[in-house]
C-alpha positions as CSV (number, residue, x, y, z in Angstrom):
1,X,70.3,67.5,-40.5
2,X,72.6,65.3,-38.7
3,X,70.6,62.6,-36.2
4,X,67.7,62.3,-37.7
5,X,68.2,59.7,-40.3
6,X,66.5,56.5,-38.8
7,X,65.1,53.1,-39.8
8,X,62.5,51.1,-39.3
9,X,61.9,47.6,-39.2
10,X,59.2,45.3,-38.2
11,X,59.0,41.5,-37.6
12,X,56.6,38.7,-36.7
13,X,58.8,35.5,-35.0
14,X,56.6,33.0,-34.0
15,X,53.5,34.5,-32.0
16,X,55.4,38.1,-31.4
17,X,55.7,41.5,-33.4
18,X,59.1,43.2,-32.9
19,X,59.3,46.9,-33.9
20,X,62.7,48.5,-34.1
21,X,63.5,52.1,-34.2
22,X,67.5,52.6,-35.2
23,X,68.4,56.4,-35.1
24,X,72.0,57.7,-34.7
25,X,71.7,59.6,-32.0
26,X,73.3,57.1,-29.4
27,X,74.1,59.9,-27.4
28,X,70.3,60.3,-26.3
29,X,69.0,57.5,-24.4
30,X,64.5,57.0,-23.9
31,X,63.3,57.1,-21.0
32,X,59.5,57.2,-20.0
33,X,58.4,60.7,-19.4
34,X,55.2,61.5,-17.1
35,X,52.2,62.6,-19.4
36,X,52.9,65.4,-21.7
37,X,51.1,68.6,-20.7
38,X,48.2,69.4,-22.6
39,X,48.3,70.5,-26.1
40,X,51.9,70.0,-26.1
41,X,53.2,67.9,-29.5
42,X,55.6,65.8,-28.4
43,X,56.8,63.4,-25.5
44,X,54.0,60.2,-25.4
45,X,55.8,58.5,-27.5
46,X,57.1,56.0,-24.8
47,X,54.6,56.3,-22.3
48,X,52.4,54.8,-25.4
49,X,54.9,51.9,-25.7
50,X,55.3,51.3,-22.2
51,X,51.3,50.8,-21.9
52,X,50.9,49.0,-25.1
53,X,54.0,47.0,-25.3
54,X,54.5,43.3,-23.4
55,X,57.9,44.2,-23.6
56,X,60.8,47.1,-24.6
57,X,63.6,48.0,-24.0
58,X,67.2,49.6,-26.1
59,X,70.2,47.9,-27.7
60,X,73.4,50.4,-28.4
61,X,74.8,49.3,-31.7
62,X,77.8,50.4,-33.5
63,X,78.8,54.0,-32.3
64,X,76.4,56.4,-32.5
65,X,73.8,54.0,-33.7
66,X,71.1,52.7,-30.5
67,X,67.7,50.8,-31.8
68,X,64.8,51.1,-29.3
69,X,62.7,48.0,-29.6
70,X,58.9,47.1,-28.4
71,X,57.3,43.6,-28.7
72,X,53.4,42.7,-28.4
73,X,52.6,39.2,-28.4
74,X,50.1,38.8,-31.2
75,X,46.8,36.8,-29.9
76,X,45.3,34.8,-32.9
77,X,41.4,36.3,-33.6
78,X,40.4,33.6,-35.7
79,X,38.9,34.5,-39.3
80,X,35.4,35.9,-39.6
81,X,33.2,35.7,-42.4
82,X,31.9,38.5,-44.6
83,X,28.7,38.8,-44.2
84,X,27.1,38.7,-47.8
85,X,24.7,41.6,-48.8
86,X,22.5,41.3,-51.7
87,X,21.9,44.0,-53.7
88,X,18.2,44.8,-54.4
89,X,16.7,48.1,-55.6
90,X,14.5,49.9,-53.1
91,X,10.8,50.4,-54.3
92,X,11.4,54.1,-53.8
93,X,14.2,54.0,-56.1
């Protein structure tokens, strides 16, 4: 069906995640809808990126291509160890 072929890329430069959504529907531009009413199946989908993202936002590209993009700045957690377990049988075993 025409408009709905779309790609996606994502990207880590430096300390920030980039995710792009290209479709070729240039035509429609996002906007941030108020909450969806309940049990309906659609239309969070930018509300979520508005409250999750640092920052978004949409670049047109060659007609009818637009690419709506999010970035989260990615906060280093450090690396844990795995806690060993050893493996002993259980009396009741």
């Amino acid at each position: 069906m025409p408009g709905r072929d779309f790609r996606l890329t994502l990207y880590v430069v430096g300390g920030t995640l980039r995710i792009e959504v290209t479709d070729t529907r240039g035509d429609r531009l996002p906007y941030v809808e108020e909450a969806a009413p309940d049990g309906a199946e659609s239309g969070r989908s930018l509300l979520l990126v508005d409250a999750l993202a640092d920052r978004w936002g949409v670049a047109h590209g060659p007609t009818p291509r637009k690419t709506v993009w999010a970035e989260v700045t990615i906060r280093p957690t450090g690396s844990r160890p795995v806690p060993s377990r050893s493996l002993t049988a259980r009396p009741d075993a």
